[in-house]
Residue frames relative to the residue before (quaternion, step in Angstrom):
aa qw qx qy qz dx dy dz
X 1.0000 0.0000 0.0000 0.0000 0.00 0.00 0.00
X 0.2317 -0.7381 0.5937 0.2215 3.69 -0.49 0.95
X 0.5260 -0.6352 0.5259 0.2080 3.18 -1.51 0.71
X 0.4610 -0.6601 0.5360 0.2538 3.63 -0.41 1.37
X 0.8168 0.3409 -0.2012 0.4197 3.97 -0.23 -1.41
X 0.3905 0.7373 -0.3322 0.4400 3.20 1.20 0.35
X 0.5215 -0.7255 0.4094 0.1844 3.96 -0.37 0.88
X 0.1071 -0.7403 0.5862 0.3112 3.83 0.49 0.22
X 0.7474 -0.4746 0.4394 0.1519 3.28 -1.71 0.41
X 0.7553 -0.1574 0.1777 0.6109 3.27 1.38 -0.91
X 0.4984 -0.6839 0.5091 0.1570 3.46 -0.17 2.27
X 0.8396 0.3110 -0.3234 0.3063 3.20 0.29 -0.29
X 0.4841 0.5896 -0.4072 0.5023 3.35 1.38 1.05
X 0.3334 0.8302 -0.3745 0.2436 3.57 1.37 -0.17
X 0.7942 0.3401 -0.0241 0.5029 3.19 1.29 -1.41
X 0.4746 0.6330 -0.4252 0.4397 3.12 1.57 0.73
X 0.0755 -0.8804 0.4588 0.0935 3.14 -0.60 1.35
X 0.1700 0.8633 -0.4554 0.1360 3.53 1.31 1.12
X 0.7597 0.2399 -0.2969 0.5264 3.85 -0.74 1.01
X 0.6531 0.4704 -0.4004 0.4381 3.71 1.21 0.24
X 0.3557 -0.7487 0.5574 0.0466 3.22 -1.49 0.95
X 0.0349 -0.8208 0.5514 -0.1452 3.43 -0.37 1.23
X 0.4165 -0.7388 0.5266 0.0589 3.16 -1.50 1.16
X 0.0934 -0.8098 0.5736 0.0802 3.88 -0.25 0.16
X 0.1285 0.7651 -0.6304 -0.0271 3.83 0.00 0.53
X 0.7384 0.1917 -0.3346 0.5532 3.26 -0.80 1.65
X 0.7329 0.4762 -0.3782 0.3050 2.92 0.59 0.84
X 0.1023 0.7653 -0.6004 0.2083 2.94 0.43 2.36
X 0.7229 0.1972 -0.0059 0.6622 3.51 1.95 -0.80
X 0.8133 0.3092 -0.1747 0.4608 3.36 -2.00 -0.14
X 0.8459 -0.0213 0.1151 0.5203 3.37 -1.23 -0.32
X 0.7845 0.4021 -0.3634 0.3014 3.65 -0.18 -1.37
X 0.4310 0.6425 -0.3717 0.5130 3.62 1.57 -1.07
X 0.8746 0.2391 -0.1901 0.3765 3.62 -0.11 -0.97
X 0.5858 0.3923 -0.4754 0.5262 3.63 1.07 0.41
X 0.5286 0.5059 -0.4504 0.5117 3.60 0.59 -0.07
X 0.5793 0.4936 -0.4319 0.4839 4.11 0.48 -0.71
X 0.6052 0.6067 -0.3870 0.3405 3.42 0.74 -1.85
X 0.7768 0.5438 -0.1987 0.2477 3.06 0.01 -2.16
X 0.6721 0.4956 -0.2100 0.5085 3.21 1.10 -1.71
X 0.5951 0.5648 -0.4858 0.3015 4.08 0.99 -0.67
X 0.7049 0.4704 -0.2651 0.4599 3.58 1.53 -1.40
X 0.5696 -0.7262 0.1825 0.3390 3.17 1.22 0.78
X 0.1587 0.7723 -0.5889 0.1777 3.99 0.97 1.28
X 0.5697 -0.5038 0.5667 0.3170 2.91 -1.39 -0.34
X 0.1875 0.8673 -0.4606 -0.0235 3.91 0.39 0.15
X 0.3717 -0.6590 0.6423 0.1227 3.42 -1.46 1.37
X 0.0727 -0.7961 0.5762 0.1700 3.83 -0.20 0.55
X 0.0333 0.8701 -0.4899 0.0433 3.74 -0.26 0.87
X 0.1591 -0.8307 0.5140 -0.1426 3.18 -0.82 1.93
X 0.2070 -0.6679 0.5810 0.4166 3.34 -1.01 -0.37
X 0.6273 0.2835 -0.4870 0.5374 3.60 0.95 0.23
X 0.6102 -0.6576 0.4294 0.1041 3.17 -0.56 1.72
X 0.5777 0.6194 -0.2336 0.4776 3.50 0.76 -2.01
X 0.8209 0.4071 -0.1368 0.3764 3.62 -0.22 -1.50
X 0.6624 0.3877 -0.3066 0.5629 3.65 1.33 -0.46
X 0.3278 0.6704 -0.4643 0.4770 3.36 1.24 -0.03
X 0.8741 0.4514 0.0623 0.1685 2.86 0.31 -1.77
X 0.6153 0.4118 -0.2742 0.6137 2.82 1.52 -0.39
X 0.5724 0.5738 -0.3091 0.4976 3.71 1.08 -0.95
X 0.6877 0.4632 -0.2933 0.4759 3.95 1.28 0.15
X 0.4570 0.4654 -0.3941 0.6475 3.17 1.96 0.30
X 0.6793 0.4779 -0.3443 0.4377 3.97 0.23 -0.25
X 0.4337 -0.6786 0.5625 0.1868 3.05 -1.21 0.73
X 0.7924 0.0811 -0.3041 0.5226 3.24 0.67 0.24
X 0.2043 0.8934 -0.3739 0.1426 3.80 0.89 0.10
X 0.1432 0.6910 -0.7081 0.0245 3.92 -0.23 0.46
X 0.3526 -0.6223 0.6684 0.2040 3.98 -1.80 1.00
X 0.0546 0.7792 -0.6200 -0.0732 3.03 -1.94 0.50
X 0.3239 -0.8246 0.3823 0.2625 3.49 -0.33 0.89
X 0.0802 -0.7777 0.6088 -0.1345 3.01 -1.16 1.42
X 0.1335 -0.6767 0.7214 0.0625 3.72 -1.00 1.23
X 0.2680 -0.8660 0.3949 0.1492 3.43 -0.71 0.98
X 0.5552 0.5653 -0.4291 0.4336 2.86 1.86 0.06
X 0.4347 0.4980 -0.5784 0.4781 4.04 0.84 0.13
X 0.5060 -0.5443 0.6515 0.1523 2.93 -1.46 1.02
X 0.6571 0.6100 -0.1912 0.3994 3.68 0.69 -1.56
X 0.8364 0.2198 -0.1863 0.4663 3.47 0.78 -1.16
X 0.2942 0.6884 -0.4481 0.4887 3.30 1.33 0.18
X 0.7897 0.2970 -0.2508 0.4747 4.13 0.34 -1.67
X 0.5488 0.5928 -0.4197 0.4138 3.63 1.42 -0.55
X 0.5884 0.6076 -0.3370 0.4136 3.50 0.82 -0.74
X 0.6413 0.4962 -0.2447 0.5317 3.38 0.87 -1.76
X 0.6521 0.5445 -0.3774 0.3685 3.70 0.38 -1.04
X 0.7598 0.3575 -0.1432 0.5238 3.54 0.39 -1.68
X 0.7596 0.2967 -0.3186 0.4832 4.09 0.68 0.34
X 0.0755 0.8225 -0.5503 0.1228 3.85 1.04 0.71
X 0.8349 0.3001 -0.3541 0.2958 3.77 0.23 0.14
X 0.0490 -0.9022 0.3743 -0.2086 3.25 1.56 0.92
X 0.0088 0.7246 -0.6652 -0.1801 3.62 -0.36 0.73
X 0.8962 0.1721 -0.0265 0.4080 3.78 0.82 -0.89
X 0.0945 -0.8685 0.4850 -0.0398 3.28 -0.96 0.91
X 0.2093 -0.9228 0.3231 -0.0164 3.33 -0.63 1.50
X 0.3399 0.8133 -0.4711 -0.0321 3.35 0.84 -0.19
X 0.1634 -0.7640 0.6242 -0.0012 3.75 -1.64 0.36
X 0.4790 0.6927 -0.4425 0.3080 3.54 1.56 -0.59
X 0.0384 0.7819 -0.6052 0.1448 4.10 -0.84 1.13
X 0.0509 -0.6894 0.7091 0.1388 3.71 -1.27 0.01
X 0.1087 -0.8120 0.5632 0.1078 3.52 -1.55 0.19
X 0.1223 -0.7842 0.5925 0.1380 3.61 -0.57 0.58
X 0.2503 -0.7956 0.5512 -0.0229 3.34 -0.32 1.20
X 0.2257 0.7236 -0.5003 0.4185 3.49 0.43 1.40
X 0.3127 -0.7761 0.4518 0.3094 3.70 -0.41 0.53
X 0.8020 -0.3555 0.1366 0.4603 3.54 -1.08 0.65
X 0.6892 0.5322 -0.1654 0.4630 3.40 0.50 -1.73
X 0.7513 0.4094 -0.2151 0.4708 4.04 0.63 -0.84
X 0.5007 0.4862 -0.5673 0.4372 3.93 1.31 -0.28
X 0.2859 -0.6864 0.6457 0.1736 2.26 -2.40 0.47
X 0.5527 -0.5581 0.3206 0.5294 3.94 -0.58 0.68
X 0.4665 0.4010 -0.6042 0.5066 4.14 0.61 0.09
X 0.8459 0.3324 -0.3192 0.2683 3.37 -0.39 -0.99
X 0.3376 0.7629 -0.3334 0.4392 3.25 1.53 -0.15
X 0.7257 0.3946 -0.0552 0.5609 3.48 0.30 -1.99
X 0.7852 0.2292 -0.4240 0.3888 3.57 0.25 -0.61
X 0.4559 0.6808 -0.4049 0.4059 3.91 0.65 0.28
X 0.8171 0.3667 -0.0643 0.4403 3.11 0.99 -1.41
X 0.3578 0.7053 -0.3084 0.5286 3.10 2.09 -0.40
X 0.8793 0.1528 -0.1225 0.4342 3.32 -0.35 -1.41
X 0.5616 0.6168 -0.3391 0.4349 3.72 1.06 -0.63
X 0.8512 0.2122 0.0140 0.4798 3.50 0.26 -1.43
X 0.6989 0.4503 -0.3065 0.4635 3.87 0.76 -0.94
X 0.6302 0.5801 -0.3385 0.3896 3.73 0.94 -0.94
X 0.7165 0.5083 -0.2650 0.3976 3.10 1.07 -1.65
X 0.5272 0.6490 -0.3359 0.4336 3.43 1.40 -0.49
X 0.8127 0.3106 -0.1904 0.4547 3.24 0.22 -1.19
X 0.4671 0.4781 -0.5040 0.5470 4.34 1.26 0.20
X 0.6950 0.2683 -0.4465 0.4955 3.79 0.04 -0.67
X 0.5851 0.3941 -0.4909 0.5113 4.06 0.15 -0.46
X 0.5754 0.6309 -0.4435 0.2724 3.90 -0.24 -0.36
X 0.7655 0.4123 0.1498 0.4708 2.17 0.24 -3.01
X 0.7208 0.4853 -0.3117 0.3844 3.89 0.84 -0.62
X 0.8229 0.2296 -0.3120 0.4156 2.93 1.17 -0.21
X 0.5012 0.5163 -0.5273 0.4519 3.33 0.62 0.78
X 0.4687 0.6272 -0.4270 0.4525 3.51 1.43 0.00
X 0.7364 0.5291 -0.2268 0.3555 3.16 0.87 -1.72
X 0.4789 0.5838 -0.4620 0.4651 3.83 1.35 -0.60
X 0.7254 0.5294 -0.2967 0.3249 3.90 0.47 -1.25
X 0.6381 -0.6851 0.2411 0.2556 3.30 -1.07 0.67
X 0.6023 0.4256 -0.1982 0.6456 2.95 1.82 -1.08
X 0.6744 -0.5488 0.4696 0.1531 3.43 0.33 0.03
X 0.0078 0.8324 -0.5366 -0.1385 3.73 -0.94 -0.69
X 0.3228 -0.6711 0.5964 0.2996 3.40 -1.20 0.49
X 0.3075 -0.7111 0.6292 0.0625 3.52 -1.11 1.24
X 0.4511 -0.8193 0.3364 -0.1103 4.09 -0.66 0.92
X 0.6371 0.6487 -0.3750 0.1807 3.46 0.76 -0.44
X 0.7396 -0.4411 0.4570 0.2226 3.42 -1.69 0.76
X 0.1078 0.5958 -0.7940 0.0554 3.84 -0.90 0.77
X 0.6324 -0.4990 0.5669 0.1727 3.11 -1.84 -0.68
X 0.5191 -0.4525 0.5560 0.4654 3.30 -1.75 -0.43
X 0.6362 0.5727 -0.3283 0.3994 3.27 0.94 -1.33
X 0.4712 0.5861 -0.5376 0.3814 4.07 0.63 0.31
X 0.7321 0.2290 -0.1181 0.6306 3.61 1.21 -1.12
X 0.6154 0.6036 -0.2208 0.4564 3.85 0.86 -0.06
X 0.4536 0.6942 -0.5575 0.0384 3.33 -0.63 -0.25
X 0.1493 -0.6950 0.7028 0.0272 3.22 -2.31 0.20
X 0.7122 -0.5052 0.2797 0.3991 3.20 -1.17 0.82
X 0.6718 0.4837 -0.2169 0.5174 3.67 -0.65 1.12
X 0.8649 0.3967 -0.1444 0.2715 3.27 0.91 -0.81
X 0.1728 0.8851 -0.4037 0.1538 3.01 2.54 0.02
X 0.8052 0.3591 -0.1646 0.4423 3.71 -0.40 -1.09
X 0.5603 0.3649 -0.4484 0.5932 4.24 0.90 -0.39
X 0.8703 0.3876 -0.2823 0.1123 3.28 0.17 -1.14
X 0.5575 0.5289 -0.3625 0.5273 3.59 2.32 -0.10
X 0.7611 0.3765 -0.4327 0.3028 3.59 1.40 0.23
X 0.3565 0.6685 -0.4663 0.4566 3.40 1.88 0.71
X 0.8835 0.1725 -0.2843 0.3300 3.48 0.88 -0.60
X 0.2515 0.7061 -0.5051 0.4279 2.99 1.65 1.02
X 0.6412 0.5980 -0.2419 0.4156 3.39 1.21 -1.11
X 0.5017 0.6030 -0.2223 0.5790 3.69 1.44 -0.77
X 0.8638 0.2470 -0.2167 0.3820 3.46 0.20 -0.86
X 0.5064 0.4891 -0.5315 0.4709 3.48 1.61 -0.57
X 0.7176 0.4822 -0.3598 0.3507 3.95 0.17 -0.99
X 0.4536 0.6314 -0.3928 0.4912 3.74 1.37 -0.38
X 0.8101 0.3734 -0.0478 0.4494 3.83 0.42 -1.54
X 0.3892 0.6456 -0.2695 0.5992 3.59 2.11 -0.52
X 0.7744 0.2195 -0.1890 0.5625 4.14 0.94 -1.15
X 0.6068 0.4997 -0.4891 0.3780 3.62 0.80 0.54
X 0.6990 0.5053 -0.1555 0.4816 3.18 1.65 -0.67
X 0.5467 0.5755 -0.1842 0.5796 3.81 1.64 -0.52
X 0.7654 0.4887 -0.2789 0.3123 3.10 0.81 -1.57
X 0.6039 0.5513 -0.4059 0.4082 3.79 0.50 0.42
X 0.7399 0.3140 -0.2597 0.5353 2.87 1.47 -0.18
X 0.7929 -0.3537 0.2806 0.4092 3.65 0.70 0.33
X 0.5867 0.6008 -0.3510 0.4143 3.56 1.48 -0.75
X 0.1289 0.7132 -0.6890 -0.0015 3.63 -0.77 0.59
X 0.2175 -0.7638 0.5853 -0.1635 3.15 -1.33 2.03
X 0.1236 0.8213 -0.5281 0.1770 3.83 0.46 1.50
X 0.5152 -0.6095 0.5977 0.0762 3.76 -1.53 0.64
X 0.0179 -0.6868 0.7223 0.0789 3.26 -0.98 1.08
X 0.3563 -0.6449 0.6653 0.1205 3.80 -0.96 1.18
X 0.0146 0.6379 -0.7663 -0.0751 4.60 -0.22 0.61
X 0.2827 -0.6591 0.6689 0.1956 3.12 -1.74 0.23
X 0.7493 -0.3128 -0.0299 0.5829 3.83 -0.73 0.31
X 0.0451 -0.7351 0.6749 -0.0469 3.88 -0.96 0.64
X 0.6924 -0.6773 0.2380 0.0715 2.94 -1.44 0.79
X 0.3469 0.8449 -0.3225 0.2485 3.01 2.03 0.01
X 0.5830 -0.5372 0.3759 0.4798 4.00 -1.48 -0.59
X 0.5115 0.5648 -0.5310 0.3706 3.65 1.24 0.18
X 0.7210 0.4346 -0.2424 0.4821 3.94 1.17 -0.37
X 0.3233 0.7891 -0.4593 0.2487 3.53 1.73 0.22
X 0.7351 0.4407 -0.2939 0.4231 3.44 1.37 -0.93
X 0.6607 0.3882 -0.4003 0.5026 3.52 0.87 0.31
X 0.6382 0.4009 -0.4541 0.4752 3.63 0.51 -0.25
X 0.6006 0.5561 -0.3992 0.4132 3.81 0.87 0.07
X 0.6702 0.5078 -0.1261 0.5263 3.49 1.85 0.35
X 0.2626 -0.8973 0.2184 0.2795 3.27 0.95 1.01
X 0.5880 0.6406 -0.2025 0.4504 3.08 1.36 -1.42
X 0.7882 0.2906 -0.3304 0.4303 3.74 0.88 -1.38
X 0.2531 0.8148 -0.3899 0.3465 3.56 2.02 -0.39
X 0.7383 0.4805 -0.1364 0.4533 3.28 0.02 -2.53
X 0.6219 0.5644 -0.3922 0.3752 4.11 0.77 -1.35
X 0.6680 0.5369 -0.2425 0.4545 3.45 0.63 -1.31
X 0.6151 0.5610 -0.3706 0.4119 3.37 0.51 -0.99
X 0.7293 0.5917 -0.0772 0.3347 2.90 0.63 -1.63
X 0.7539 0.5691 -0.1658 0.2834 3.26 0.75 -0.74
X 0.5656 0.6138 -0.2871 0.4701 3.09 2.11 -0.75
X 0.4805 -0.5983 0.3610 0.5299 3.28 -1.00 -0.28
X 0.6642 0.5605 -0.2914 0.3998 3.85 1.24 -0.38
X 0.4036 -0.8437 0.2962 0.1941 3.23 2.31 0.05
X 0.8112 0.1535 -0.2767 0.4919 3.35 1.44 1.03
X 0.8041 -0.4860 0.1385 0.3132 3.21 -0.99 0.40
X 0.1861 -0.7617 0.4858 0.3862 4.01 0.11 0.13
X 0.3223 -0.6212 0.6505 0.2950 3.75 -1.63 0.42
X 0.7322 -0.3610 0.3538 0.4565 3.27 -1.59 0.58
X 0.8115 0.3611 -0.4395 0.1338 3.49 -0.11 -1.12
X 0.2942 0.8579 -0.2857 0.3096 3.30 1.84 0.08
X 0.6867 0.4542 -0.1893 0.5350 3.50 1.21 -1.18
X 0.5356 0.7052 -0.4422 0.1424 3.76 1.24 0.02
X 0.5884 0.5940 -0.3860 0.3899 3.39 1.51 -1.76
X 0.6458 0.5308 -0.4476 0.3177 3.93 0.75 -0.87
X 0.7439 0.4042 -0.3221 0.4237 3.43 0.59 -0.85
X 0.5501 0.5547 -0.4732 0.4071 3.72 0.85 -0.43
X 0.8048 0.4310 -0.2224 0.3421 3.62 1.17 -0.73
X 0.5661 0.3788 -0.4251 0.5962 3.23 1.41 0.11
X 0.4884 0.5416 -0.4791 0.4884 3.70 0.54 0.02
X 0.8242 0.2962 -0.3483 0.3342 3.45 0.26 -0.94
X 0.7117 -0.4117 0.3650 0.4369 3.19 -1.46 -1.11
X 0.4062 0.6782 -0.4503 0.4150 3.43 1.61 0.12
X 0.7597 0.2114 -0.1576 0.5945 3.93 1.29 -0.32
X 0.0226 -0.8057 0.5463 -0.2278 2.94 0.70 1.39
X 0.6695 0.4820 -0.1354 0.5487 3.89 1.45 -1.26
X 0.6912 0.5471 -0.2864 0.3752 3.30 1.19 -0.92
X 0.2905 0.6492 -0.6669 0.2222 3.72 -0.61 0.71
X 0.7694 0.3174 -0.2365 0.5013 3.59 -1.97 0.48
X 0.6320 0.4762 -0.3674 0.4887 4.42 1.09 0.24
X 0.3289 -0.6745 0.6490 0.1254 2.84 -1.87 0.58
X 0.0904 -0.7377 0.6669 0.0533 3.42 -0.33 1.01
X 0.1829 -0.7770 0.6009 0.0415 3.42 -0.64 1.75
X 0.2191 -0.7805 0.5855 0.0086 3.82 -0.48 1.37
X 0.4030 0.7579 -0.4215 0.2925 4.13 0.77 1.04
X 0.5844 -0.6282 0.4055 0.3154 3.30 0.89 0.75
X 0.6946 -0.3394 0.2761 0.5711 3.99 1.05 0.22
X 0.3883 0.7769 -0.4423 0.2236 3.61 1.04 -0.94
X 0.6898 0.4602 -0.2483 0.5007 3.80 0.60 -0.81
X 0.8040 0.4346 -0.1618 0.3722 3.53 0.90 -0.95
X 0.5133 0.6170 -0.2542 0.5397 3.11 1.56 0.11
X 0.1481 -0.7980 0.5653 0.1473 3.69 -0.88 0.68
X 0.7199 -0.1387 0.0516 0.6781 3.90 0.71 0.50
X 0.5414 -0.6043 0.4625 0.3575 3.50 -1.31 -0.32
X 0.6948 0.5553 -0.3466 0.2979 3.69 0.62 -0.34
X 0.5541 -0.6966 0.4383 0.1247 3.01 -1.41 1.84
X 0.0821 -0.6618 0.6669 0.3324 3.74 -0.22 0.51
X 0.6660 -0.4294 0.5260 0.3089 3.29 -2.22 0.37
X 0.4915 -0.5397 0.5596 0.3924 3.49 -1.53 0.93
C-alpha cells in the first residue's frame, strides 16, 4: 500500500497512471471514447463498457491496452455482474445520459422515468456497485461521474436533466463522505455545451447554436476531447486530496452573468 501523504519522487509522475485499471462506461462514443484514449495514453489499463457493444469494440482498438464489455446500465443485474467480474478497479468513469427537453408542464411520466432512469438511477447503482468493491481494496479508488452545467444552470426545458445532474453531484458528494475512510474518492466533472449527439439537436439550430457559443467566456463550444485533462487528474495521483468536488469544465460559462459589456 503506498502511502498517500507521502512526497512522490518525481512530480512529474503524478499523472502516471501505470499499473491502474479503469473502467469507462459509455465509452463507445463522444466524451466516453475520448476519456478512455486519455486514460489508456497515461498508460491504464481500460475496460470500455457499452451497451452498444460494436463501439466499445471500437474504441478499446484504439488503446493500447483496451479490452470492451457490454453493459446496459439500466439492468440493475448487469451493472453488479460487472462490479463482481472487475473487483480490482482503481478507476471508474461513467458519463452515459439522455435528455428530453420539454418544459415542465408538457413532460410526460414516460419521459420522466426514462431521464431519471438512465441519468440519476444508473449513476446510483455504478457508485453502489463499483464503490463498494473499491472500498474492500486497500488502495481504494477514485470513482468519476459526469454532471453538468445544468446542475447550477438552467433554462427553459431543462427541468428533469437538470435535477438529475445535480442529483448526480450530491450522490457523488455523500459517495466521498461514505468511501472516504476507506480510500474511495468519488468527484464530478460539470462540461458545459460539447459537441456530442445529446447536443445534435441544438447545434442543428443556428441561432440556439451561435447563443451557446456565445455565452462562455471563450465563446465556443468545447469537443469531447476537452473533458480528458479533468479525468486524467482525478484518476490520478495528482487528486489524491480531491474527493466530494466538482470540477466544472465550461469554458467560463458558469462565471459569467449574461454577455453584455456595460460602457467604461
Amino acid at each position: 500500500m503506498t502511502d498517500p501523504t507521502a512526497a512522490p519522487a518525481s512530480y512529474a509522475s503524478l499523472f502516471d497512471l501505470t499499473g491502474k485499471r479503469a473502467m469507462v462506461v459509455g465509452g463507445a462514443s463522444g466524451i466516453g471514447r475520448e476519456v478512455a484514449r486519455g486514460l489508456a495514453d497515461h498508460h491504464a489499463q481500460v475496460v470500455v463498457a457499452d451497451r452498444n457493444l460494436d463501439g466499445a469494440r471500437e474504441t478499446a482498438a484504439l488503446l493500447a491496452d483496451g479490452t470492451a464489455i457490454e453493459l446496459d446500465v439500466l439492468d440493475v443485474t448487469q451493472i453488479d455482474r460487472a462490479a463482481a467480474e472487475h473487483p480490482d478497479l482503481d478507476v471508474l468513469v461513467f458519463t452515459a445520459a439522455t435528455n428530453v427537453r420539454k418544459r415542465v408542464v408538457d413532460y410526460s411520466p414516460e419521459e420522466l422515468d426514462r431521464v431519471i432512469d438512465l441519468n440519476l438511477k444508473a449513476s446510483f447503482h455504478l457508485v453502489r456497485a463499483f464503490g463498494s468493491a473499491m472500498a474492500r481494496r486497500p488502495n481504494g479508488g477514485s470513482i468519476i461521474g459526469f454532471s453538468s452545467i445544468r446542475a447550477v444552470a438552467v433554462e427553459p426545458g431543462q427541468s428533469v436533466y437538470a435535477a438529475t445532474k445535480a442529483g448526480v453531484i450530491q450522490l457523488l458528494r455523500t459517495a466521498a463522505a461514505e468511501l472516504g475512510p476507506q480510500r474511495v474518492r468519488c468527484n464530478a466533472i460539470a462540461p458545459g455545451v460539447v459537441t456530442t449527439a445529446l447536443t445534435q439537436q441544438i447545434r442543428d439550430d443556428k441561432a440556439w447554436n451561435d447563443a451557446y457559443a456565445q455565452k462562455s467566456a471563450l465563446g465556443r463550444w468545447a469537443a469531447p476531447h476537452e473533458m480528458v485533462g479533468a479525468a486524467v487528474y482525478l484518476a490520478s495521483d495528482a487528486a489524491s486530496f480531491v474527493t466530494g468536488s466538482v470540477l466544472f469544465v465550461d469554458g467560463g460559462w458558469t462565471a459569467i452573468d449574461g454577455r453584455f459589456e456595460p460602457p467604461n
